[in-house]
Structures are given as structure tokens and as C-alpha cells.
Backbone of each chain as ProteinMPNN parsed JSONL, in Angstrom:
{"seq_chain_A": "XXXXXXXXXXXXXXXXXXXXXXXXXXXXXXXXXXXXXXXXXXXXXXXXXXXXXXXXXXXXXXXXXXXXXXXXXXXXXXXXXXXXXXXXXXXXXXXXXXXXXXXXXXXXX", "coords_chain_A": {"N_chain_A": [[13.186, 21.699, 70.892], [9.939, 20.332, 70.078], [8.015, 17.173, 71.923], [7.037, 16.72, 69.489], [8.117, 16.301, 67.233], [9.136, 13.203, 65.915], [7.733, 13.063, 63.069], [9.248, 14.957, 62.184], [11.163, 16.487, 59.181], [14.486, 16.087, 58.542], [16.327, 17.52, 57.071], [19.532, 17.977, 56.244], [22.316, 20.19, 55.783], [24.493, 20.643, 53.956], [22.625, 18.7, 52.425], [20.845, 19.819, 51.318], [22.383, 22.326, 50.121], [23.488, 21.269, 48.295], [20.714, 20.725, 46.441], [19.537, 23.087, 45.824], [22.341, 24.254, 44.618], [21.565, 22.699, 42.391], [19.451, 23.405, 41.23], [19.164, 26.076, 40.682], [21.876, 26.958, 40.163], [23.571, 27.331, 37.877], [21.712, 29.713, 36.862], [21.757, 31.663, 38.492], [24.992, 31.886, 38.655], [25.176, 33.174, 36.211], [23.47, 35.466, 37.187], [25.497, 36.377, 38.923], [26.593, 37.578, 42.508], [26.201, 39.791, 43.064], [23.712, 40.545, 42.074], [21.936, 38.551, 42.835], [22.094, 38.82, 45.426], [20.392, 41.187, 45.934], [18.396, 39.805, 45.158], [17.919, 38.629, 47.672], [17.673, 40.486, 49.902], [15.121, 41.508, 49.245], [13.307, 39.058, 49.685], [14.428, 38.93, 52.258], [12.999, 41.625, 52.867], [10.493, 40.442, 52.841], [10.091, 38.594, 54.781], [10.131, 40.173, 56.923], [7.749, 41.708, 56.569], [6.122, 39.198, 57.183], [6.703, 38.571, 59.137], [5.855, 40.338, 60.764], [2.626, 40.592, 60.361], [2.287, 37.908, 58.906], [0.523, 34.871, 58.475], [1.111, 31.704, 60.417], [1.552, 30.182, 58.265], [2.397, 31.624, 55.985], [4.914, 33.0, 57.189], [6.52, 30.742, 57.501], [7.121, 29.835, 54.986], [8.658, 32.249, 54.11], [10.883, 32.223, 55.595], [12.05, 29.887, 54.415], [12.882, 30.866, 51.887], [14.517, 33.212, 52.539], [16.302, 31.511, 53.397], [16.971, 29.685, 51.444], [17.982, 31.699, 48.985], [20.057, 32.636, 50.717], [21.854, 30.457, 50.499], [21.668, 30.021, 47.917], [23.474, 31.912, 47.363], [25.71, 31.621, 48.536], [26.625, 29.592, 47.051], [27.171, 30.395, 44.626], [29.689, 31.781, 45.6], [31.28, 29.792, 46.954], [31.149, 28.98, 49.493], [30.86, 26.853, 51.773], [28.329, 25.702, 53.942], [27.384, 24.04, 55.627], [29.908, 23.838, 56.566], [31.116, 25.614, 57.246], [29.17, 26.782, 59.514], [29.763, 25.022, 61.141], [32.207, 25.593, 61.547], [32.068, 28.138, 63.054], [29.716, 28.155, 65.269], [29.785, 25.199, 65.95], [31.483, 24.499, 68.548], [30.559, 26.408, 70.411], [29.371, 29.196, 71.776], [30.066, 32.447, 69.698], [30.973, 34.212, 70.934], [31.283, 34.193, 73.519], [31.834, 31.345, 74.129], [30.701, 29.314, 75.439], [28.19, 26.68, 75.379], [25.644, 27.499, 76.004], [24.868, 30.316, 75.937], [26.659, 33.156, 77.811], [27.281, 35.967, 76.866], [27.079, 39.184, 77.867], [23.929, 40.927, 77.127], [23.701, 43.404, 75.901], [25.936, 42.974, 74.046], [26.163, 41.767, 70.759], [26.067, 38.8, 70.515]], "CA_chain_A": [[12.227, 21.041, 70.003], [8.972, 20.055, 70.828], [7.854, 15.944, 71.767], [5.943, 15.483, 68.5], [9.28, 16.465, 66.426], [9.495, 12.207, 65.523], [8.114, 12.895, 62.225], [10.045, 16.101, 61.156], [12.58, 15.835, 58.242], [16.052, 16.044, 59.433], [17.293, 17.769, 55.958], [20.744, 18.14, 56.431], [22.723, 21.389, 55.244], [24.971, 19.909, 52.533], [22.362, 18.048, 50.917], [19.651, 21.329, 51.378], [23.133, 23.135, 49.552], [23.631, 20.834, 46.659], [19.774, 20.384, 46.014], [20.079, 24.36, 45.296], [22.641, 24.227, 43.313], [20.948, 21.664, 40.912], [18.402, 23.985, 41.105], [19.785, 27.347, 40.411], [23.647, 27.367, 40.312], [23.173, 27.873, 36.23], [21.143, 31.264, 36.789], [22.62, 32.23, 39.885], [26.295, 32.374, 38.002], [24.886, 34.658, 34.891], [23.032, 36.912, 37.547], [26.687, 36.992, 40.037], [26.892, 37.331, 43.913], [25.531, 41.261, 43.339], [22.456, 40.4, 41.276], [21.633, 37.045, 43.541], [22.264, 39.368, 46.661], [19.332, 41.559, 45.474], [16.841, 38.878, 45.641], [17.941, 37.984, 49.285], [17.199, 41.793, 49.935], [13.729, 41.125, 48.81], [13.193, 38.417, 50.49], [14.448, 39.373, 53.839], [11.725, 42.259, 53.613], [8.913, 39.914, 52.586], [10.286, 38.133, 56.108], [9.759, 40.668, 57.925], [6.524, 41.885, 56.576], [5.189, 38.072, 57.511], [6.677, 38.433, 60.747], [4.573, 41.445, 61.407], [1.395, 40.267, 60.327], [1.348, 37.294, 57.983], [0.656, 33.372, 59.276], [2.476, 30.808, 60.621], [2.219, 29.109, 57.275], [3.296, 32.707, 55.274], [6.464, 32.783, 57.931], [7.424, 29.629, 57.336], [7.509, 30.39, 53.552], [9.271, 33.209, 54.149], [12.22, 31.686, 56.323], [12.388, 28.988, 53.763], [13.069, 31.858, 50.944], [15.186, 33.873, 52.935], [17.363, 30.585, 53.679], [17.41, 29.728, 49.87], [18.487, 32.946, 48.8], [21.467, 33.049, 51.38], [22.022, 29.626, 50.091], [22.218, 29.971, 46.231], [24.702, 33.227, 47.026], [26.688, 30.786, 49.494], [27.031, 28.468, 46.22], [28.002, 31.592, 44.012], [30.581, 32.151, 46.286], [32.055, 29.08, 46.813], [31.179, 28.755, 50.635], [30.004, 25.305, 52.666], [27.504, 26.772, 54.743], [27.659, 23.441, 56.952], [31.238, 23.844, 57.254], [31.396, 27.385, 57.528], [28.34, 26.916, 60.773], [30.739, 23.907, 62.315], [33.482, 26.382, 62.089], [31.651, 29.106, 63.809], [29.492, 28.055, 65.909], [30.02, 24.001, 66.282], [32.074, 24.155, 70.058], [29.919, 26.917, 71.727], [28.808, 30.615, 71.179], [31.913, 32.872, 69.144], [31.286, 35.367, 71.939], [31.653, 33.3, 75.119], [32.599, 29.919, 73.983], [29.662, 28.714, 76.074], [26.806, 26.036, 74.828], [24.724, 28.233, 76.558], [25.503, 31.977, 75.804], [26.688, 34.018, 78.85], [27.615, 36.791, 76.385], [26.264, 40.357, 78.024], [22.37, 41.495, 76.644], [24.068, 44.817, 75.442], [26.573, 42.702, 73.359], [25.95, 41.012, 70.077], [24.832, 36.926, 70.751]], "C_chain_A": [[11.079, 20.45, 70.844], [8.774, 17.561, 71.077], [7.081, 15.653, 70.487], [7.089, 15.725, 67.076], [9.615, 14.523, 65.369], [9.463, 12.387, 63.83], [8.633, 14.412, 61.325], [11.471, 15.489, 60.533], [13.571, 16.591, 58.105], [16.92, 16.128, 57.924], [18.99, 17.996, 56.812], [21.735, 19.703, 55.345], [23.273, 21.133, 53.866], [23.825, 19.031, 51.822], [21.492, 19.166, 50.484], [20.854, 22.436, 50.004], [23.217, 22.405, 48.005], [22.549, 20.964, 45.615], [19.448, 22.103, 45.242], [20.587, 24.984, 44.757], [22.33, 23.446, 42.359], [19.863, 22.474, 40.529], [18.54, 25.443, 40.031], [20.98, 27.742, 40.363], [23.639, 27.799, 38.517], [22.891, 29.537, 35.993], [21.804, 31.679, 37.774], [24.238, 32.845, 39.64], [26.093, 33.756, 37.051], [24.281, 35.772, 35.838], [24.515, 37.273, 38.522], [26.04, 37.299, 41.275], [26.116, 39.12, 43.842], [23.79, 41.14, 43.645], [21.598, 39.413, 42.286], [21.135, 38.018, 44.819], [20.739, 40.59, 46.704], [17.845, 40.916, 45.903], [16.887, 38.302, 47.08], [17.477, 39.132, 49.79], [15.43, 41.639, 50.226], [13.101, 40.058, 49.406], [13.199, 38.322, 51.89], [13.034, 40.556, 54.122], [10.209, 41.5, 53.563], [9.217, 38.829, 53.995], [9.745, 38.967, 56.959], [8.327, 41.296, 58.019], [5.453, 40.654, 57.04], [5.331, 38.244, 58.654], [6.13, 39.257, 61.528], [3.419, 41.04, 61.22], [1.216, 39.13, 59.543], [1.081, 35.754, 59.1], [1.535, 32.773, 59.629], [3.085, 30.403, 59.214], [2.81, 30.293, 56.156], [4.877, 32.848, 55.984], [6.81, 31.761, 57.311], [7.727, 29.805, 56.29], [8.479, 31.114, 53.47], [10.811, 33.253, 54.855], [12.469, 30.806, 54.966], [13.194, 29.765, 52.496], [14.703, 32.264, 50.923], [16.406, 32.853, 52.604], [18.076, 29.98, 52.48], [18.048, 30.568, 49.142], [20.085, 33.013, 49.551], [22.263, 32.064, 50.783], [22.685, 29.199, 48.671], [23.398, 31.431, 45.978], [26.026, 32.32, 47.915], [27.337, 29.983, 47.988], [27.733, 29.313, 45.463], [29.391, 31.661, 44.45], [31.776, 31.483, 46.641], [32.541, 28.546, 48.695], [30.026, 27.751, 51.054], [29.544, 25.751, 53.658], [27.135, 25.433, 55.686], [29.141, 23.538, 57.948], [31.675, 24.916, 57.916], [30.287, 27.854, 59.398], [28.944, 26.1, 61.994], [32.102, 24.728, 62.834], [33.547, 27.046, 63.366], [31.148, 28.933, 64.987], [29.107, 26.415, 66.518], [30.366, 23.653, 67.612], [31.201, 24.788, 70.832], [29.385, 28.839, 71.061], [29.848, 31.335, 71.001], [31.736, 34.092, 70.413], [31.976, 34.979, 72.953], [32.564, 32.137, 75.211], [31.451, 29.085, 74.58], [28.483, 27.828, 75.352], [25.669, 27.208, 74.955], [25.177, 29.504, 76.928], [25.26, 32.482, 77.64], [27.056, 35.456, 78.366], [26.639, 38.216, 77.276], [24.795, 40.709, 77.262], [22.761, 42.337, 75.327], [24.729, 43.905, 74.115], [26.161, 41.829, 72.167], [24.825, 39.281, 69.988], [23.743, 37.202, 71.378]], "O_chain_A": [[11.189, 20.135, 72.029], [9.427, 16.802, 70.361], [6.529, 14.565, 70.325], [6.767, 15.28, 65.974], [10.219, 14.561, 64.297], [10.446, 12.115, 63.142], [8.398, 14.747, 60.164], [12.332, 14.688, 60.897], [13.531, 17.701, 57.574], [17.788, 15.337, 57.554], [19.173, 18.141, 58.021], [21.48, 19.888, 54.155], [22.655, 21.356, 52.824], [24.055, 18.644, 50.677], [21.429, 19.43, 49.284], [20.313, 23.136, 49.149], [23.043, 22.924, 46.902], [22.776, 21.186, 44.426], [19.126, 22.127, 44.055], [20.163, 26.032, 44.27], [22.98, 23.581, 41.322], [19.322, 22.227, 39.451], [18.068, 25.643, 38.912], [21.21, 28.94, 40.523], [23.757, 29.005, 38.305], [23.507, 30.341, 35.294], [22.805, 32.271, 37.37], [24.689, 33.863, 40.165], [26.6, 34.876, 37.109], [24.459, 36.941, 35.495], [24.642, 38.452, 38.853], [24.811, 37.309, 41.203], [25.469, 39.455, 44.834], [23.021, 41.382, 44.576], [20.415, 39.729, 42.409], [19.959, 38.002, 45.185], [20.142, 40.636, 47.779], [16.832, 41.237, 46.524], [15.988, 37.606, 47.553], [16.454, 38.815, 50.397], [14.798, 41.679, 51.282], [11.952, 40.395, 49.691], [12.333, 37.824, 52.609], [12.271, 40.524, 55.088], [9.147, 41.86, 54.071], [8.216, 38.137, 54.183], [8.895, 38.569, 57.756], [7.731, 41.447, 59.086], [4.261, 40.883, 57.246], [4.368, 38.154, 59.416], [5.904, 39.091, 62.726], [2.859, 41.119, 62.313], [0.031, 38.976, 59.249], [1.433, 35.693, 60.278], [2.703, 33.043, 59.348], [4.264, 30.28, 58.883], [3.712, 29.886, 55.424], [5.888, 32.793, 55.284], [7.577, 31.967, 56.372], [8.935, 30.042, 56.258], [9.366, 30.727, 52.708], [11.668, 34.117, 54.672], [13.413, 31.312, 54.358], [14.212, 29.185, 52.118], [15.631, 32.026, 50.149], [17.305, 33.131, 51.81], [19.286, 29.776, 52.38], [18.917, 30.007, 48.474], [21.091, 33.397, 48.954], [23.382, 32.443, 50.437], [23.639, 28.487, 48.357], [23.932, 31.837, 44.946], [27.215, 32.582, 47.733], [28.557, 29.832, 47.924], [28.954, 29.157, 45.48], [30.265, 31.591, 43.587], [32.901, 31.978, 46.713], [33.583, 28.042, 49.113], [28.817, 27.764, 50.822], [30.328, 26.288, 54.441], [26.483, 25.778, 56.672], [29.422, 23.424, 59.141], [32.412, 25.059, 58.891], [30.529, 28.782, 60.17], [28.81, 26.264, 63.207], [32.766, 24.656, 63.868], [34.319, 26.921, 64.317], [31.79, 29.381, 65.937], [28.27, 26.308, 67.415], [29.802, 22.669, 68.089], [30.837, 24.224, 71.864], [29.168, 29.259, 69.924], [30.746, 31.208, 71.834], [32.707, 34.825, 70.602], [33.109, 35.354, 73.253], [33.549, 31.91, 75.914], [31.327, 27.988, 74.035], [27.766, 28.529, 74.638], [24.988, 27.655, 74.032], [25.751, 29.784, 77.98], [24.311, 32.319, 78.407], [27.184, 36.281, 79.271], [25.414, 38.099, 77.22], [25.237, 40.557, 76.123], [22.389, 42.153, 74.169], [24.099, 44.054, 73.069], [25.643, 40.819, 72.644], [23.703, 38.895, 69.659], [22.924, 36.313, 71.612]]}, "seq_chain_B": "XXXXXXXXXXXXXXXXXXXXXXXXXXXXXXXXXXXXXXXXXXXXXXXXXXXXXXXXXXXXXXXXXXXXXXXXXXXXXXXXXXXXXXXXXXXXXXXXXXXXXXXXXXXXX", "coords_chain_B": {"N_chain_B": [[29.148, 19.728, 44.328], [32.052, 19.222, 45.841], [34.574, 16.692, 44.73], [36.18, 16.25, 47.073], [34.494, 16.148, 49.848], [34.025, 14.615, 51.812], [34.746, 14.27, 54.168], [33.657, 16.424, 55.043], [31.303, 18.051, 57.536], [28.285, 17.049, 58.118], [25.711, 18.48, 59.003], [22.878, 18.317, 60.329], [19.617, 20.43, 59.651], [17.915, 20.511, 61.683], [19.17, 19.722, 64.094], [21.074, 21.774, 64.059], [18.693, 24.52, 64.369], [18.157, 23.377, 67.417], [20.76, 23.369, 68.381], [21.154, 25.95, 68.279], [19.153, 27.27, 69.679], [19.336, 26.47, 72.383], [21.598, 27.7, 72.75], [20.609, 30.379, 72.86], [17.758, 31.366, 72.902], [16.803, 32.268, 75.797], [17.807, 34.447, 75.948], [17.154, 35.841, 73.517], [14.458, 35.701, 73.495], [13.51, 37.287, 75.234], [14.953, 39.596, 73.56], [12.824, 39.578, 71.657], [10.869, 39.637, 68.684], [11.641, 41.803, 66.869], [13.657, 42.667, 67.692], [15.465, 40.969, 68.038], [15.798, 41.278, 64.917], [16.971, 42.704, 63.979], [19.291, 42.728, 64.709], [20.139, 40.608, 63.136], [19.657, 42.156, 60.661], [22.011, 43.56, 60.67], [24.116, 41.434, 60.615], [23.595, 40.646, 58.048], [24.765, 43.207, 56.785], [27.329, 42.86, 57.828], [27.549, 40.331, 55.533], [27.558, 41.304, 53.196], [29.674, 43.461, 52.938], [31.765, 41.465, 53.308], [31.722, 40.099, 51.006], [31.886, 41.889, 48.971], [34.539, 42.552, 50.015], [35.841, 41.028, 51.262], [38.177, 38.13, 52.998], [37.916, 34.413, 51.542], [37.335, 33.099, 54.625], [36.708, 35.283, 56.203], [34.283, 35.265, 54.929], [32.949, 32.938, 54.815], [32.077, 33.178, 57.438], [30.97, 35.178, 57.871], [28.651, 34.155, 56.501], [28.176, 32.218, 58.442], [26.799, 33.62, 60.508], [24.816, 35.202, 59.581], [23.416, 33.098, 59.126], [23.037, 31.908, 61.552], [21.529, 33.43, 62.985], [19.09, 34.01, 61.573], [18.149, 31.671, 62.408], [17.777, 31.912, 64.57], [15.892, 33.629, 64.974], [13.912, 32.064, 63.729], [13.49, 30.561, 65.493], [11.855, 31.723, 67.781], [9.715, 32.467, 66.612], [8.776, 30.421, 66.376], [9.287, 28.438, 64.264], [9.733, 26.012, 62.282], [12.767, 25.434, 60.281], [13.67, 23.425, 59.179], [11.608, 21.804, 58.214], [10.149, 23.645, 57.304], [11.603, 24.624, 54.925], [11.956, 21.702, 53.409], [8.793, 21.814, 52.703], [8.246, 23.942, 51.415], [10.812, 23.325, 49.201], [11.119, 20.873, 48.781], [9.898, 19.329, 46.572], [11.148, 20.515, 44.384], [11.659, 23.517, 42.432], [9.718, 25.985, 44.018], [8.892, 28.222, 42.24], [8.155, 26.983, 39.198], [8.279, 24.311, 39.907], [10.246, 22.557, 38.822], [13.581, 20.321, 39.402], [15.63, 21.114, 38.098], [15.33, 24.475, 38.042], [13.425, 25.999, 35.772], [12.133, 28.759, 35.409], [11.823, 31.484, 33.856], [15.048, 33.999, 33.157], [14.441, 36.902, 34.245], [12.056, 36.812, 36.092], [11.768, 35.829, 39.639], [12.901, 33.368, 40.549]], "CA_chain_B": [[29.956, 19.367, 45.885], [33.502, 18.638, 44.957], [35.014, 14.892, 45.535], [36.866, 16.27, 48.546], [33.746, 16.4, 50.478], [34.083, 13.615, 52.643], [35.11, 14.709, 55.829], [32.861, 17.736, 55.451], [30.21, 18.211, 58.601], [26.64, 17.052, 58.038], [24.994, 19.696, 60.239], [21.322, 18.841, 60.071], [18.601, 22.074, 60.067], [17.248, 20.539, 63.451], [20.155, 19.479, 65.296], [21.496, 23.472, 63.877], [18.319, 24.781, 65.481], [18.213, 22.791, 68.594], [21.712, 24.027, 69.258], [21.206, 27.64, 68.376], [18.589, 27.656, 70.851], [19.957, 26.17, 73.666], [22.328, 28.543, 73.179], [20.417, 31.927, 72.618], [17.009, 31.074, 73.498], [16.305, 32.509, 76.372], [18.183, 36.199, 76.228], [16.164, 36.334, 71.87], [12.708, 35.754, 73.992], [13.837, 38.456, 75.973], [15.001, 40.596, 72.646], [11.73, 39.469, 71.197], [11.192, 39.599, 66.975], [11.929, 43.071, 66.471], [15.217, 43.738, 68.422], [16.494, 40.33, 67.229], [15.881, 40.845, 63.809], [18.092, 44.404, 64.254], [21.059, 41.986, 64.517], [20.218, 39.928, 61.479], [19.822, 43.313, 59.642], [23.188, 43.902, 61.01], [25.148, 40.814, 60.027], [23.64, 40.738, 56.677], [25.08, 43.892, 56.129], [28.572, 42.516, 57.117], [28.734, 39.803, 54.637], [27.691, 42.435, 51.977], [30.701, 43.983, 52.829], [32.486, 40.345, 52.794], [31.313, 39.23, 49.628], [32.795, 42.385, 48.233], [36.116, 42.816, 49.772], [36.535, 39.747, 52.755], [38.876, 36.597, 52.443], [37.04, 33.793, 51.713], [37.531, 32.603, 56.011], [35.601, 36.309, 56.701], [32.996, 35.236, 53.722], [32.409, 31.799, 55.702], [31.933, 33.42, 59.158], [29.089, 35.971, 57.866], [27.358, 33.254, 56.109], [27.6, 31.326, 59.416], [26.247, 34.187, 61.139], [23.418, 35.347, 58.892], [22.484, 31.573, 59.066], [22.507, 31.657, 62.972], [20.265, 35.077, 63.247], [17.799, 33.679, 60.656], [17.584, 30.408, 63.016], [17.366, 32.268, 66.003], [14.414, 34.765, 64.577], [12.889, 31.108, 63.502], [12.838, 30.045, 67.204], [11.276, 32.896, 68.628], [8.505, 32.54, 66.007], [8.155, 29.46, 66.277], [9.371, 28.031, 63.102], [10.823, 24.815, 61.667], [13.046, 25.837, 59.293], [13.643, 21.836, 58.435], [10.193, 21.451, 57.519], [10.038, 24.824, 55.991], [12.041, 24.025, 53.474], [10.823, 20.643, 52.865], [7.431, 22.538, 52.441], [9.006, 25.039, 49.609], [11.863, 23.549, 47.912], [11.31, 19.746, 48.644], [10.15, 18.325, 45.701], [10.997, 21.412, 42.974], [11.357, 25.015, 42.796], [8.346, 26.511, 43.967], [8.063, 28.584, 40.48], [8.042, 25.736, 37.856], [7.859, 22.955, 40.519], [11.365, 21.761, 38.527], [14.554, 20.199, 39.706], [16.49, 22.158, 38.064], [14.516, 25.494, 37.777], [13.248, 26.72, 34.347], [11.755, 30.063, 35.288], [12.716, 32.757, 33.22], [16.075, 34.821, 34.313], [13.734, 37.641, 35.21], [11.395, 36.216, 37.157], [12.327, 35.605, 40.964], [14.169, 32.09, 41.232]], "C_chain_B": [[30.911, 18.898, 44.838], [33.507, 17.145, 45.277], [35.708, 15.095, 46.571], [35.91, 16.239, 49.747], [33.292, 15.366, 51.698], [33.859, 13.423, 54.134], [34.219, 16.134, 56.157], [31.67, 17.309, 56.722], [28.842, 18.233, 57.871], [25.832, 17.233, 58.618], [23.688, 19.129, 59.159], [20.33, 19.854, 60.769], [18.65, 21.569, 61.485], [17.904, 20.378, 64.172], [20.421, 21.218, 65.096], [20.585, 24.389, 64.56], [18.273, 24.974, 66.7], [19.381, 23.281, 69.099], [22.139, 25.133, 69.126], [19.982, 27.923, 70.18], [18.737, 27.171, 71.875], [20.791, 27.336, 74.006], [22.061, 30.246, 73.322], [18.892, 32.08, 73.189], [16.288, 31.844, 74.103], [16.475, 34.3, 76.462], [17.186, 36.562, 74.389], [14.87, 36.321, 72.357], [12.777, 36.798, 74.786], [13.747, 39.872, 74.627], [13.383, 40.355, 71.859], [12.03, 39.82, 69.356], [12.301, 40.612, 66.621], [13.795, 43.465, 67.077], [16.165, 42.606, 67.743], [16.966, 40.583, 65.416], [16.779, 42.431, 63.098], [19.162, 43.627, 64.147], [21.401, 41.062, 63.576], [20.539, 41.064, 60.462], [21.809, 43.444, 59.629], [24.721, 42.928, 60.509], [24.517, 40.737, 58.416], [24.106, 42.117, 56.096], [26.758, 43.699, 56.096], [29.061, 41.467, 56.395], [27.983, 40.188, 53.618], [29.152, 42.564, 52.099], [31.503, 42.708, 52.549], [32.418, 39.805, 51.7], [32.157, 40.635, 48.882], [34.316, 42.885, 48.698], [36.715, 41.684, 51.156], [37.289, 38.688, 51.821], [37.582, 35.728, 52.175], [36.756, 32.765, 53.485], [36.515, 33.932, 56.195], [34.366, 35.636, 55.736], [31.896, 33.866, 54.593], [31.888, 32.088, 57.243], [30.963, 34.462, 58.834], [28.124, 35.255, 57.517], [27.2, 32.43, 57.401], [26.804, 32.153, 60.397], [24.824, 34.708, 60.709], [22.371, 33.8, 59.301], [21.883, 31.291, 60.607], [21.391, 32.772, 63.459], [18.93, 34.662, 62.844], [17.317, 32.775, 61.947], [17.294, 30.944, 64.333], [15.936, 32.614, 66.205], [13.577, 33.195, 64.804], [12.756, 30.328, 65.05], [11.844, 30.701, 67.87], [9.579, 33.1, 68.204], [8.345, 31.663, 65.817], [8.179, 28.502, 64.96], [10.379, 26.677, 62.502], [11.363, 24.87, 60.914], [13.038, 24.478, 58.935], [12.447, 21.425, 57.637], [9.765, 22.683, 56.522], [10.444, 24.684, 55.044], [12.105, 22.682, 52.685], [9.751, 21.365, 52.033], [7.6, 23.106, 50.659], [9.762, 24.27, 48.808], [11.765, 21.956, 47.528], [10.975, 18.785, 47.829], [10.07, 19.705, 44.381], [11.463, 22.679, 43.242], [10.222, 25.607, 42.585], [7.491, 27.567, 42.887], [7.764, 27.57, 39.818], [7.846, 24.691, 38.061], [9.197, 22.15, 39.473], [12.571, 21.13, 39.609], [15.461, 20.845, 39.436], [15.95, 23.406, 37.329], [14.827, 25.664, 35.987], [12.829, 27.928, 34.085], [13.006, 30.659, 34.897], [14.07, 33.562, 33.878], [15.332, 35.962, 34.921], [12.907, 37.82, 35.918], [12.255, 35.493, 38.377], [13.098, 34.192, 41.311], [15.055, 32.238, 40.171]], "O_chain_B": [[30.816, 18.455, 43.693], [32.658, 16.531, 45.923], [35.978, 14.069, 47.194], [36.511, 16.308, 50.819], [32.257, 15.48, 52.353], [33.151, 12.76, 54.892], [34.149, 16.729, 57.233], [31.233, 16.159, 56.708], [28.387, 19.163, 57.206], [25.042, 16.34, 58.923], [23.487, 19.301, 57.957], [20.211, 20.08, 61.974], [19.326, 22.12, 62.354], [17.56, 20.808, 65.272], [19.968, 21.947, 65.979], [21.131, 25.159, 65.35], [18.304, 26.066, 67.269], [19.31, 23.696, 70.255], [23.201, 25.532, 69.602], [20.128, 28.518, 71.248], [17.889, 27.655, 72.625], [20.819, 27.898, 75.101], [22.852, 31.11, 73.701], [18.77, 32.992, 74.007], [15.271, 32.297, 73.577], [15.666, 35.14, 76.857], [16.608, 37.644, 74.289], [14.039, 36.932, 71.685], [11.656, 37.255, 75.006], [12.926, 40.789, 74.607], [12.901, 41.432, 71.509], [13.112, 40.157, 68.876], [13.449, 40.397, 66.23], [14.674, 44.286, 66.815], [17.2, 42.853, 67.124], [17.996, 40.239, 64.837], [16.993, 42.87, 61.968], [20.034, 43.982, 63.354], [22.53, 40.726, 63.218], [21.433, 40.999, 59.619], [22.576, 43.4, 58.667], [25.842, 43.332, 60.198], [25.411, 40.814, 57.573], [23.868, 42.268, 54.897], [27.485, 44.026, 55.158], [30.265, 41.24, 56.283], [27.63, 39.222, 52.943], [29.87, 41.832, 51.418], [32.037, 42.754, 51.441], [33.209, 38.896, 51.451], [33.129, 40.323, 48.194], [35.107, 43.465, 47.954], [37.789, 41.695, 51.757], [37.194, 38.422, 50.623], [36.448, 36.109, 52.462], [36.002, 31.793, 53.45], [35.346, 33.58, 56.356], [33.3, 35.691, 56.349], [30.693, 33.839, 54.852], [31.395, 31.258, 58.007], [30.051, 34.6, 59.65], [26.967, 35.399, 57.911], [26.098, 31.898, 57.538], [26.096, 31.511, 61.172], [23.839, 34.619, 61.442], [21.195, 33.595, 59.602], [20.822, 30.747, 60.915], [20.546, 32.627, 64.342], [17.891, 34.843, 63.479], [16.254, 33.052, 62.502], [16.558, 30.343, 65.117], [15.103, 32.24, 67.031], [12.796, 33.025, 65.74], [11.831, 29.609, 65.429], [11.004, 30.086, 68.526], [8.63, 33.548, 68.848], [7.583, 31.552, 64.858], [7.172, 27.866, 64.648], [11.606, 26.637, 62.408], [10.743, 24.256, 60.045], [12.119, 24.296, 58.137], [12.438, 20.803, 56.575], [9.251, 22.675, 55.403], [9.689, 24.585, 54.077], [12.286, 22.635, 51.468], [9.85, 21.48, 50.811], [7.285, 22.837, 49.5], [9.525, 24.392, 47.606], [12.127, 21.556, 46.422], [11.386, 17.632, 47.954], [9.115, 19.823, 43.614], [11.687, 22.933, 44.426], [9.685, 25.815, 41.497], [6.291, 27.752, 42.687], [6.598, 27.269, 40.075], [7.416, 23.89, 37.232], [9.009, 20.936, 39.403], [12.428, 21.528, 40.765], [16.224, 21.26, 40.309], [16.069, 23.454, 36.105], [15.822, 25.541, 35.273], [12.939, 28.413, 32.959], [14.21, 30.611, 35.152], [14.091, 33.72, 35.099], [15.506, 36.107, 36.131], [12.8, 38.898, 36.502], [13.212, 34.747, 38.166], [13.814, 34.063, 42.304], [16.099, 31.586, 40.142]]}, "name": "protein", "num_of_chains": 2, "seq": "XXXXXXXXXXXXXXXXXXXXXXXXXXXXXXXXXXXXXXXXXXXXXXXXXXXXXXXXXXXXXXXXXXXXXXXXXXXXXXXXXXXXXXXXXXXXXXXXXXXXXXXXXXXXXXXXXXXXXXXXXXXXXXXXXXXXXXXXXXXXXXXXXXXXXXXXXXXXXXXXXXXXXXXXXXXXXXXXXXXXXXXXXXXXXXXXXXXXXXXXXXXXXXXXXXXXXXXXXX"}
């Protein structure tokens, strides 16, 4: 992170997850984990089309999307997507174990 | 959120950042956008497959991985996801500007 980080806001995963389902857990049920999964689809390519050419401030949009999307199918689903990131990768990297990946280039991390 | 949620982990975005990239960092500036975002493609295709035939323990370990790919990409480009989604979702859904969305079911949120 950079030194001028003081006033960035330090959402937190669980409340970023609930605020999502207050949002969309209603529609998100009637469309199902298929239908939902669709619009993350769609989203991921309008990611990558920003990350080829659009702005910082179209990226950032476009992460924010993406992350919503994975988010309201996480709620579908019935998965804690802080708990489920503390699981995974909370002690160190799932390849190595390391803070600081020593995993191979070639390999995955 | 259920009432068991107590003891759950309150991973915030920027600390989740901050310790993706400590840990990946330097070998994803190496893979640069394009090669990383080959291994996002890649775990979002295995929790497709988890969402239709994983436990829910596999279902939690693709969403933690999709979530770490996304955050990696957003290092590399330079991106706050914390503030990103502030930006987008933080006071509404960016269709209707509601709390709890009112756009139509076939329109995108």
C-alpha cells in the first residue's frame, strides 16, 4: 500500500457480503447460482476489456463488478467469502505455506 | 449473516490486498496483466465446476481463490479494490442507487 492510504475505507469482507445480500439476495435466489454465474461471465469480460484499454477509473469499476458478482453467487451458495479467504489463504500461500510465495513461476501462485 | 457469526474472521479488502501482495507481488509483475489473468480464467472455471458438483469445503476454496486472482490482477493494475467498491456499491446499487435493488429481473443487477 502506498503512504497516502490514511484515508482509504477499510470495508471489511463480511460487512461488503451482507450489504449484497440486502441488496440482491431476493433476485439472486429466483435467477439461481447458474443464472447469477452468467452475469459474473459478463462482467469478467467487461474486466478485461478495461484492462486492455479502458481508465483507471473504468478498471476500478470493473473490479468492483467483477467482485460483486462473485459475491452475490458466494451468498447464493451459502459461502463466507471472509471465512472461506482465512481458510485458504490466512497462514501463508496454499502452495508453499510461505507469507511470501516461493512456489515455482511454472506452477500456479 | 446467521447468529452464529461471531467468531467469524473480519478480513478487511486492504489488509486482504496488502497480504496477497506481499505474497505474490513480485513473481504477478513478472507475469504481468495478461498471463496473470490466464490463472483467474482458470480458477473461475474450477468453481464452475464446484458450484455444480464440489462439497461445500471445495465451493469455499474456489471462491477463496477466484477472490485472490481478482486481488492480485488489482495489484498489478494498480487498483484499490476497498475504495472500488466504496465508489460502486457504497451508498446503493449503482442501477437504482437503492439499498435493496429495484431494477428489473432483466436488467443487469
Amino acid at each position: 500500500m502506498t503512504t497516502s492510504d490514511q484515508a482509504k475505507p477499510d470495508v471489511s469482507l463480511t460487512d461488503f457480503q451482507a450489504k449484497i445480500r440486502d441488496m440482491y439476495y431476493e433476485k439472486d435466489v429466483q435467477r439461481g447460482i447458474d443464472g447469477t454465474f452468467m452475469w459474473l461471465m459478463e462482467e469478467v469480460g467487461e474486466l478485461a476489456s478495461a484492462l486492455r484499454q479502458g481508465t483507471h477509473e473504468e478498471r476500478c469499476g470493473e473490479f468492483a463488478d467483477v467482485l460483486a458478482w462473485l459475491t452475490t453467487i458466494a451468498n447464493v451458495a451459502g459461502v463466507d467469502l471472509g471465512q472461506a479467504i482465512q481458510d485458504k489463504y490466512g497462514t501463508g500461500c496454499p502452495g508453499c505455506g510461505r507469507l511470501v510465495c516461493t512456489c515455482p513461476m511454472q506452477e500456479k501462485p
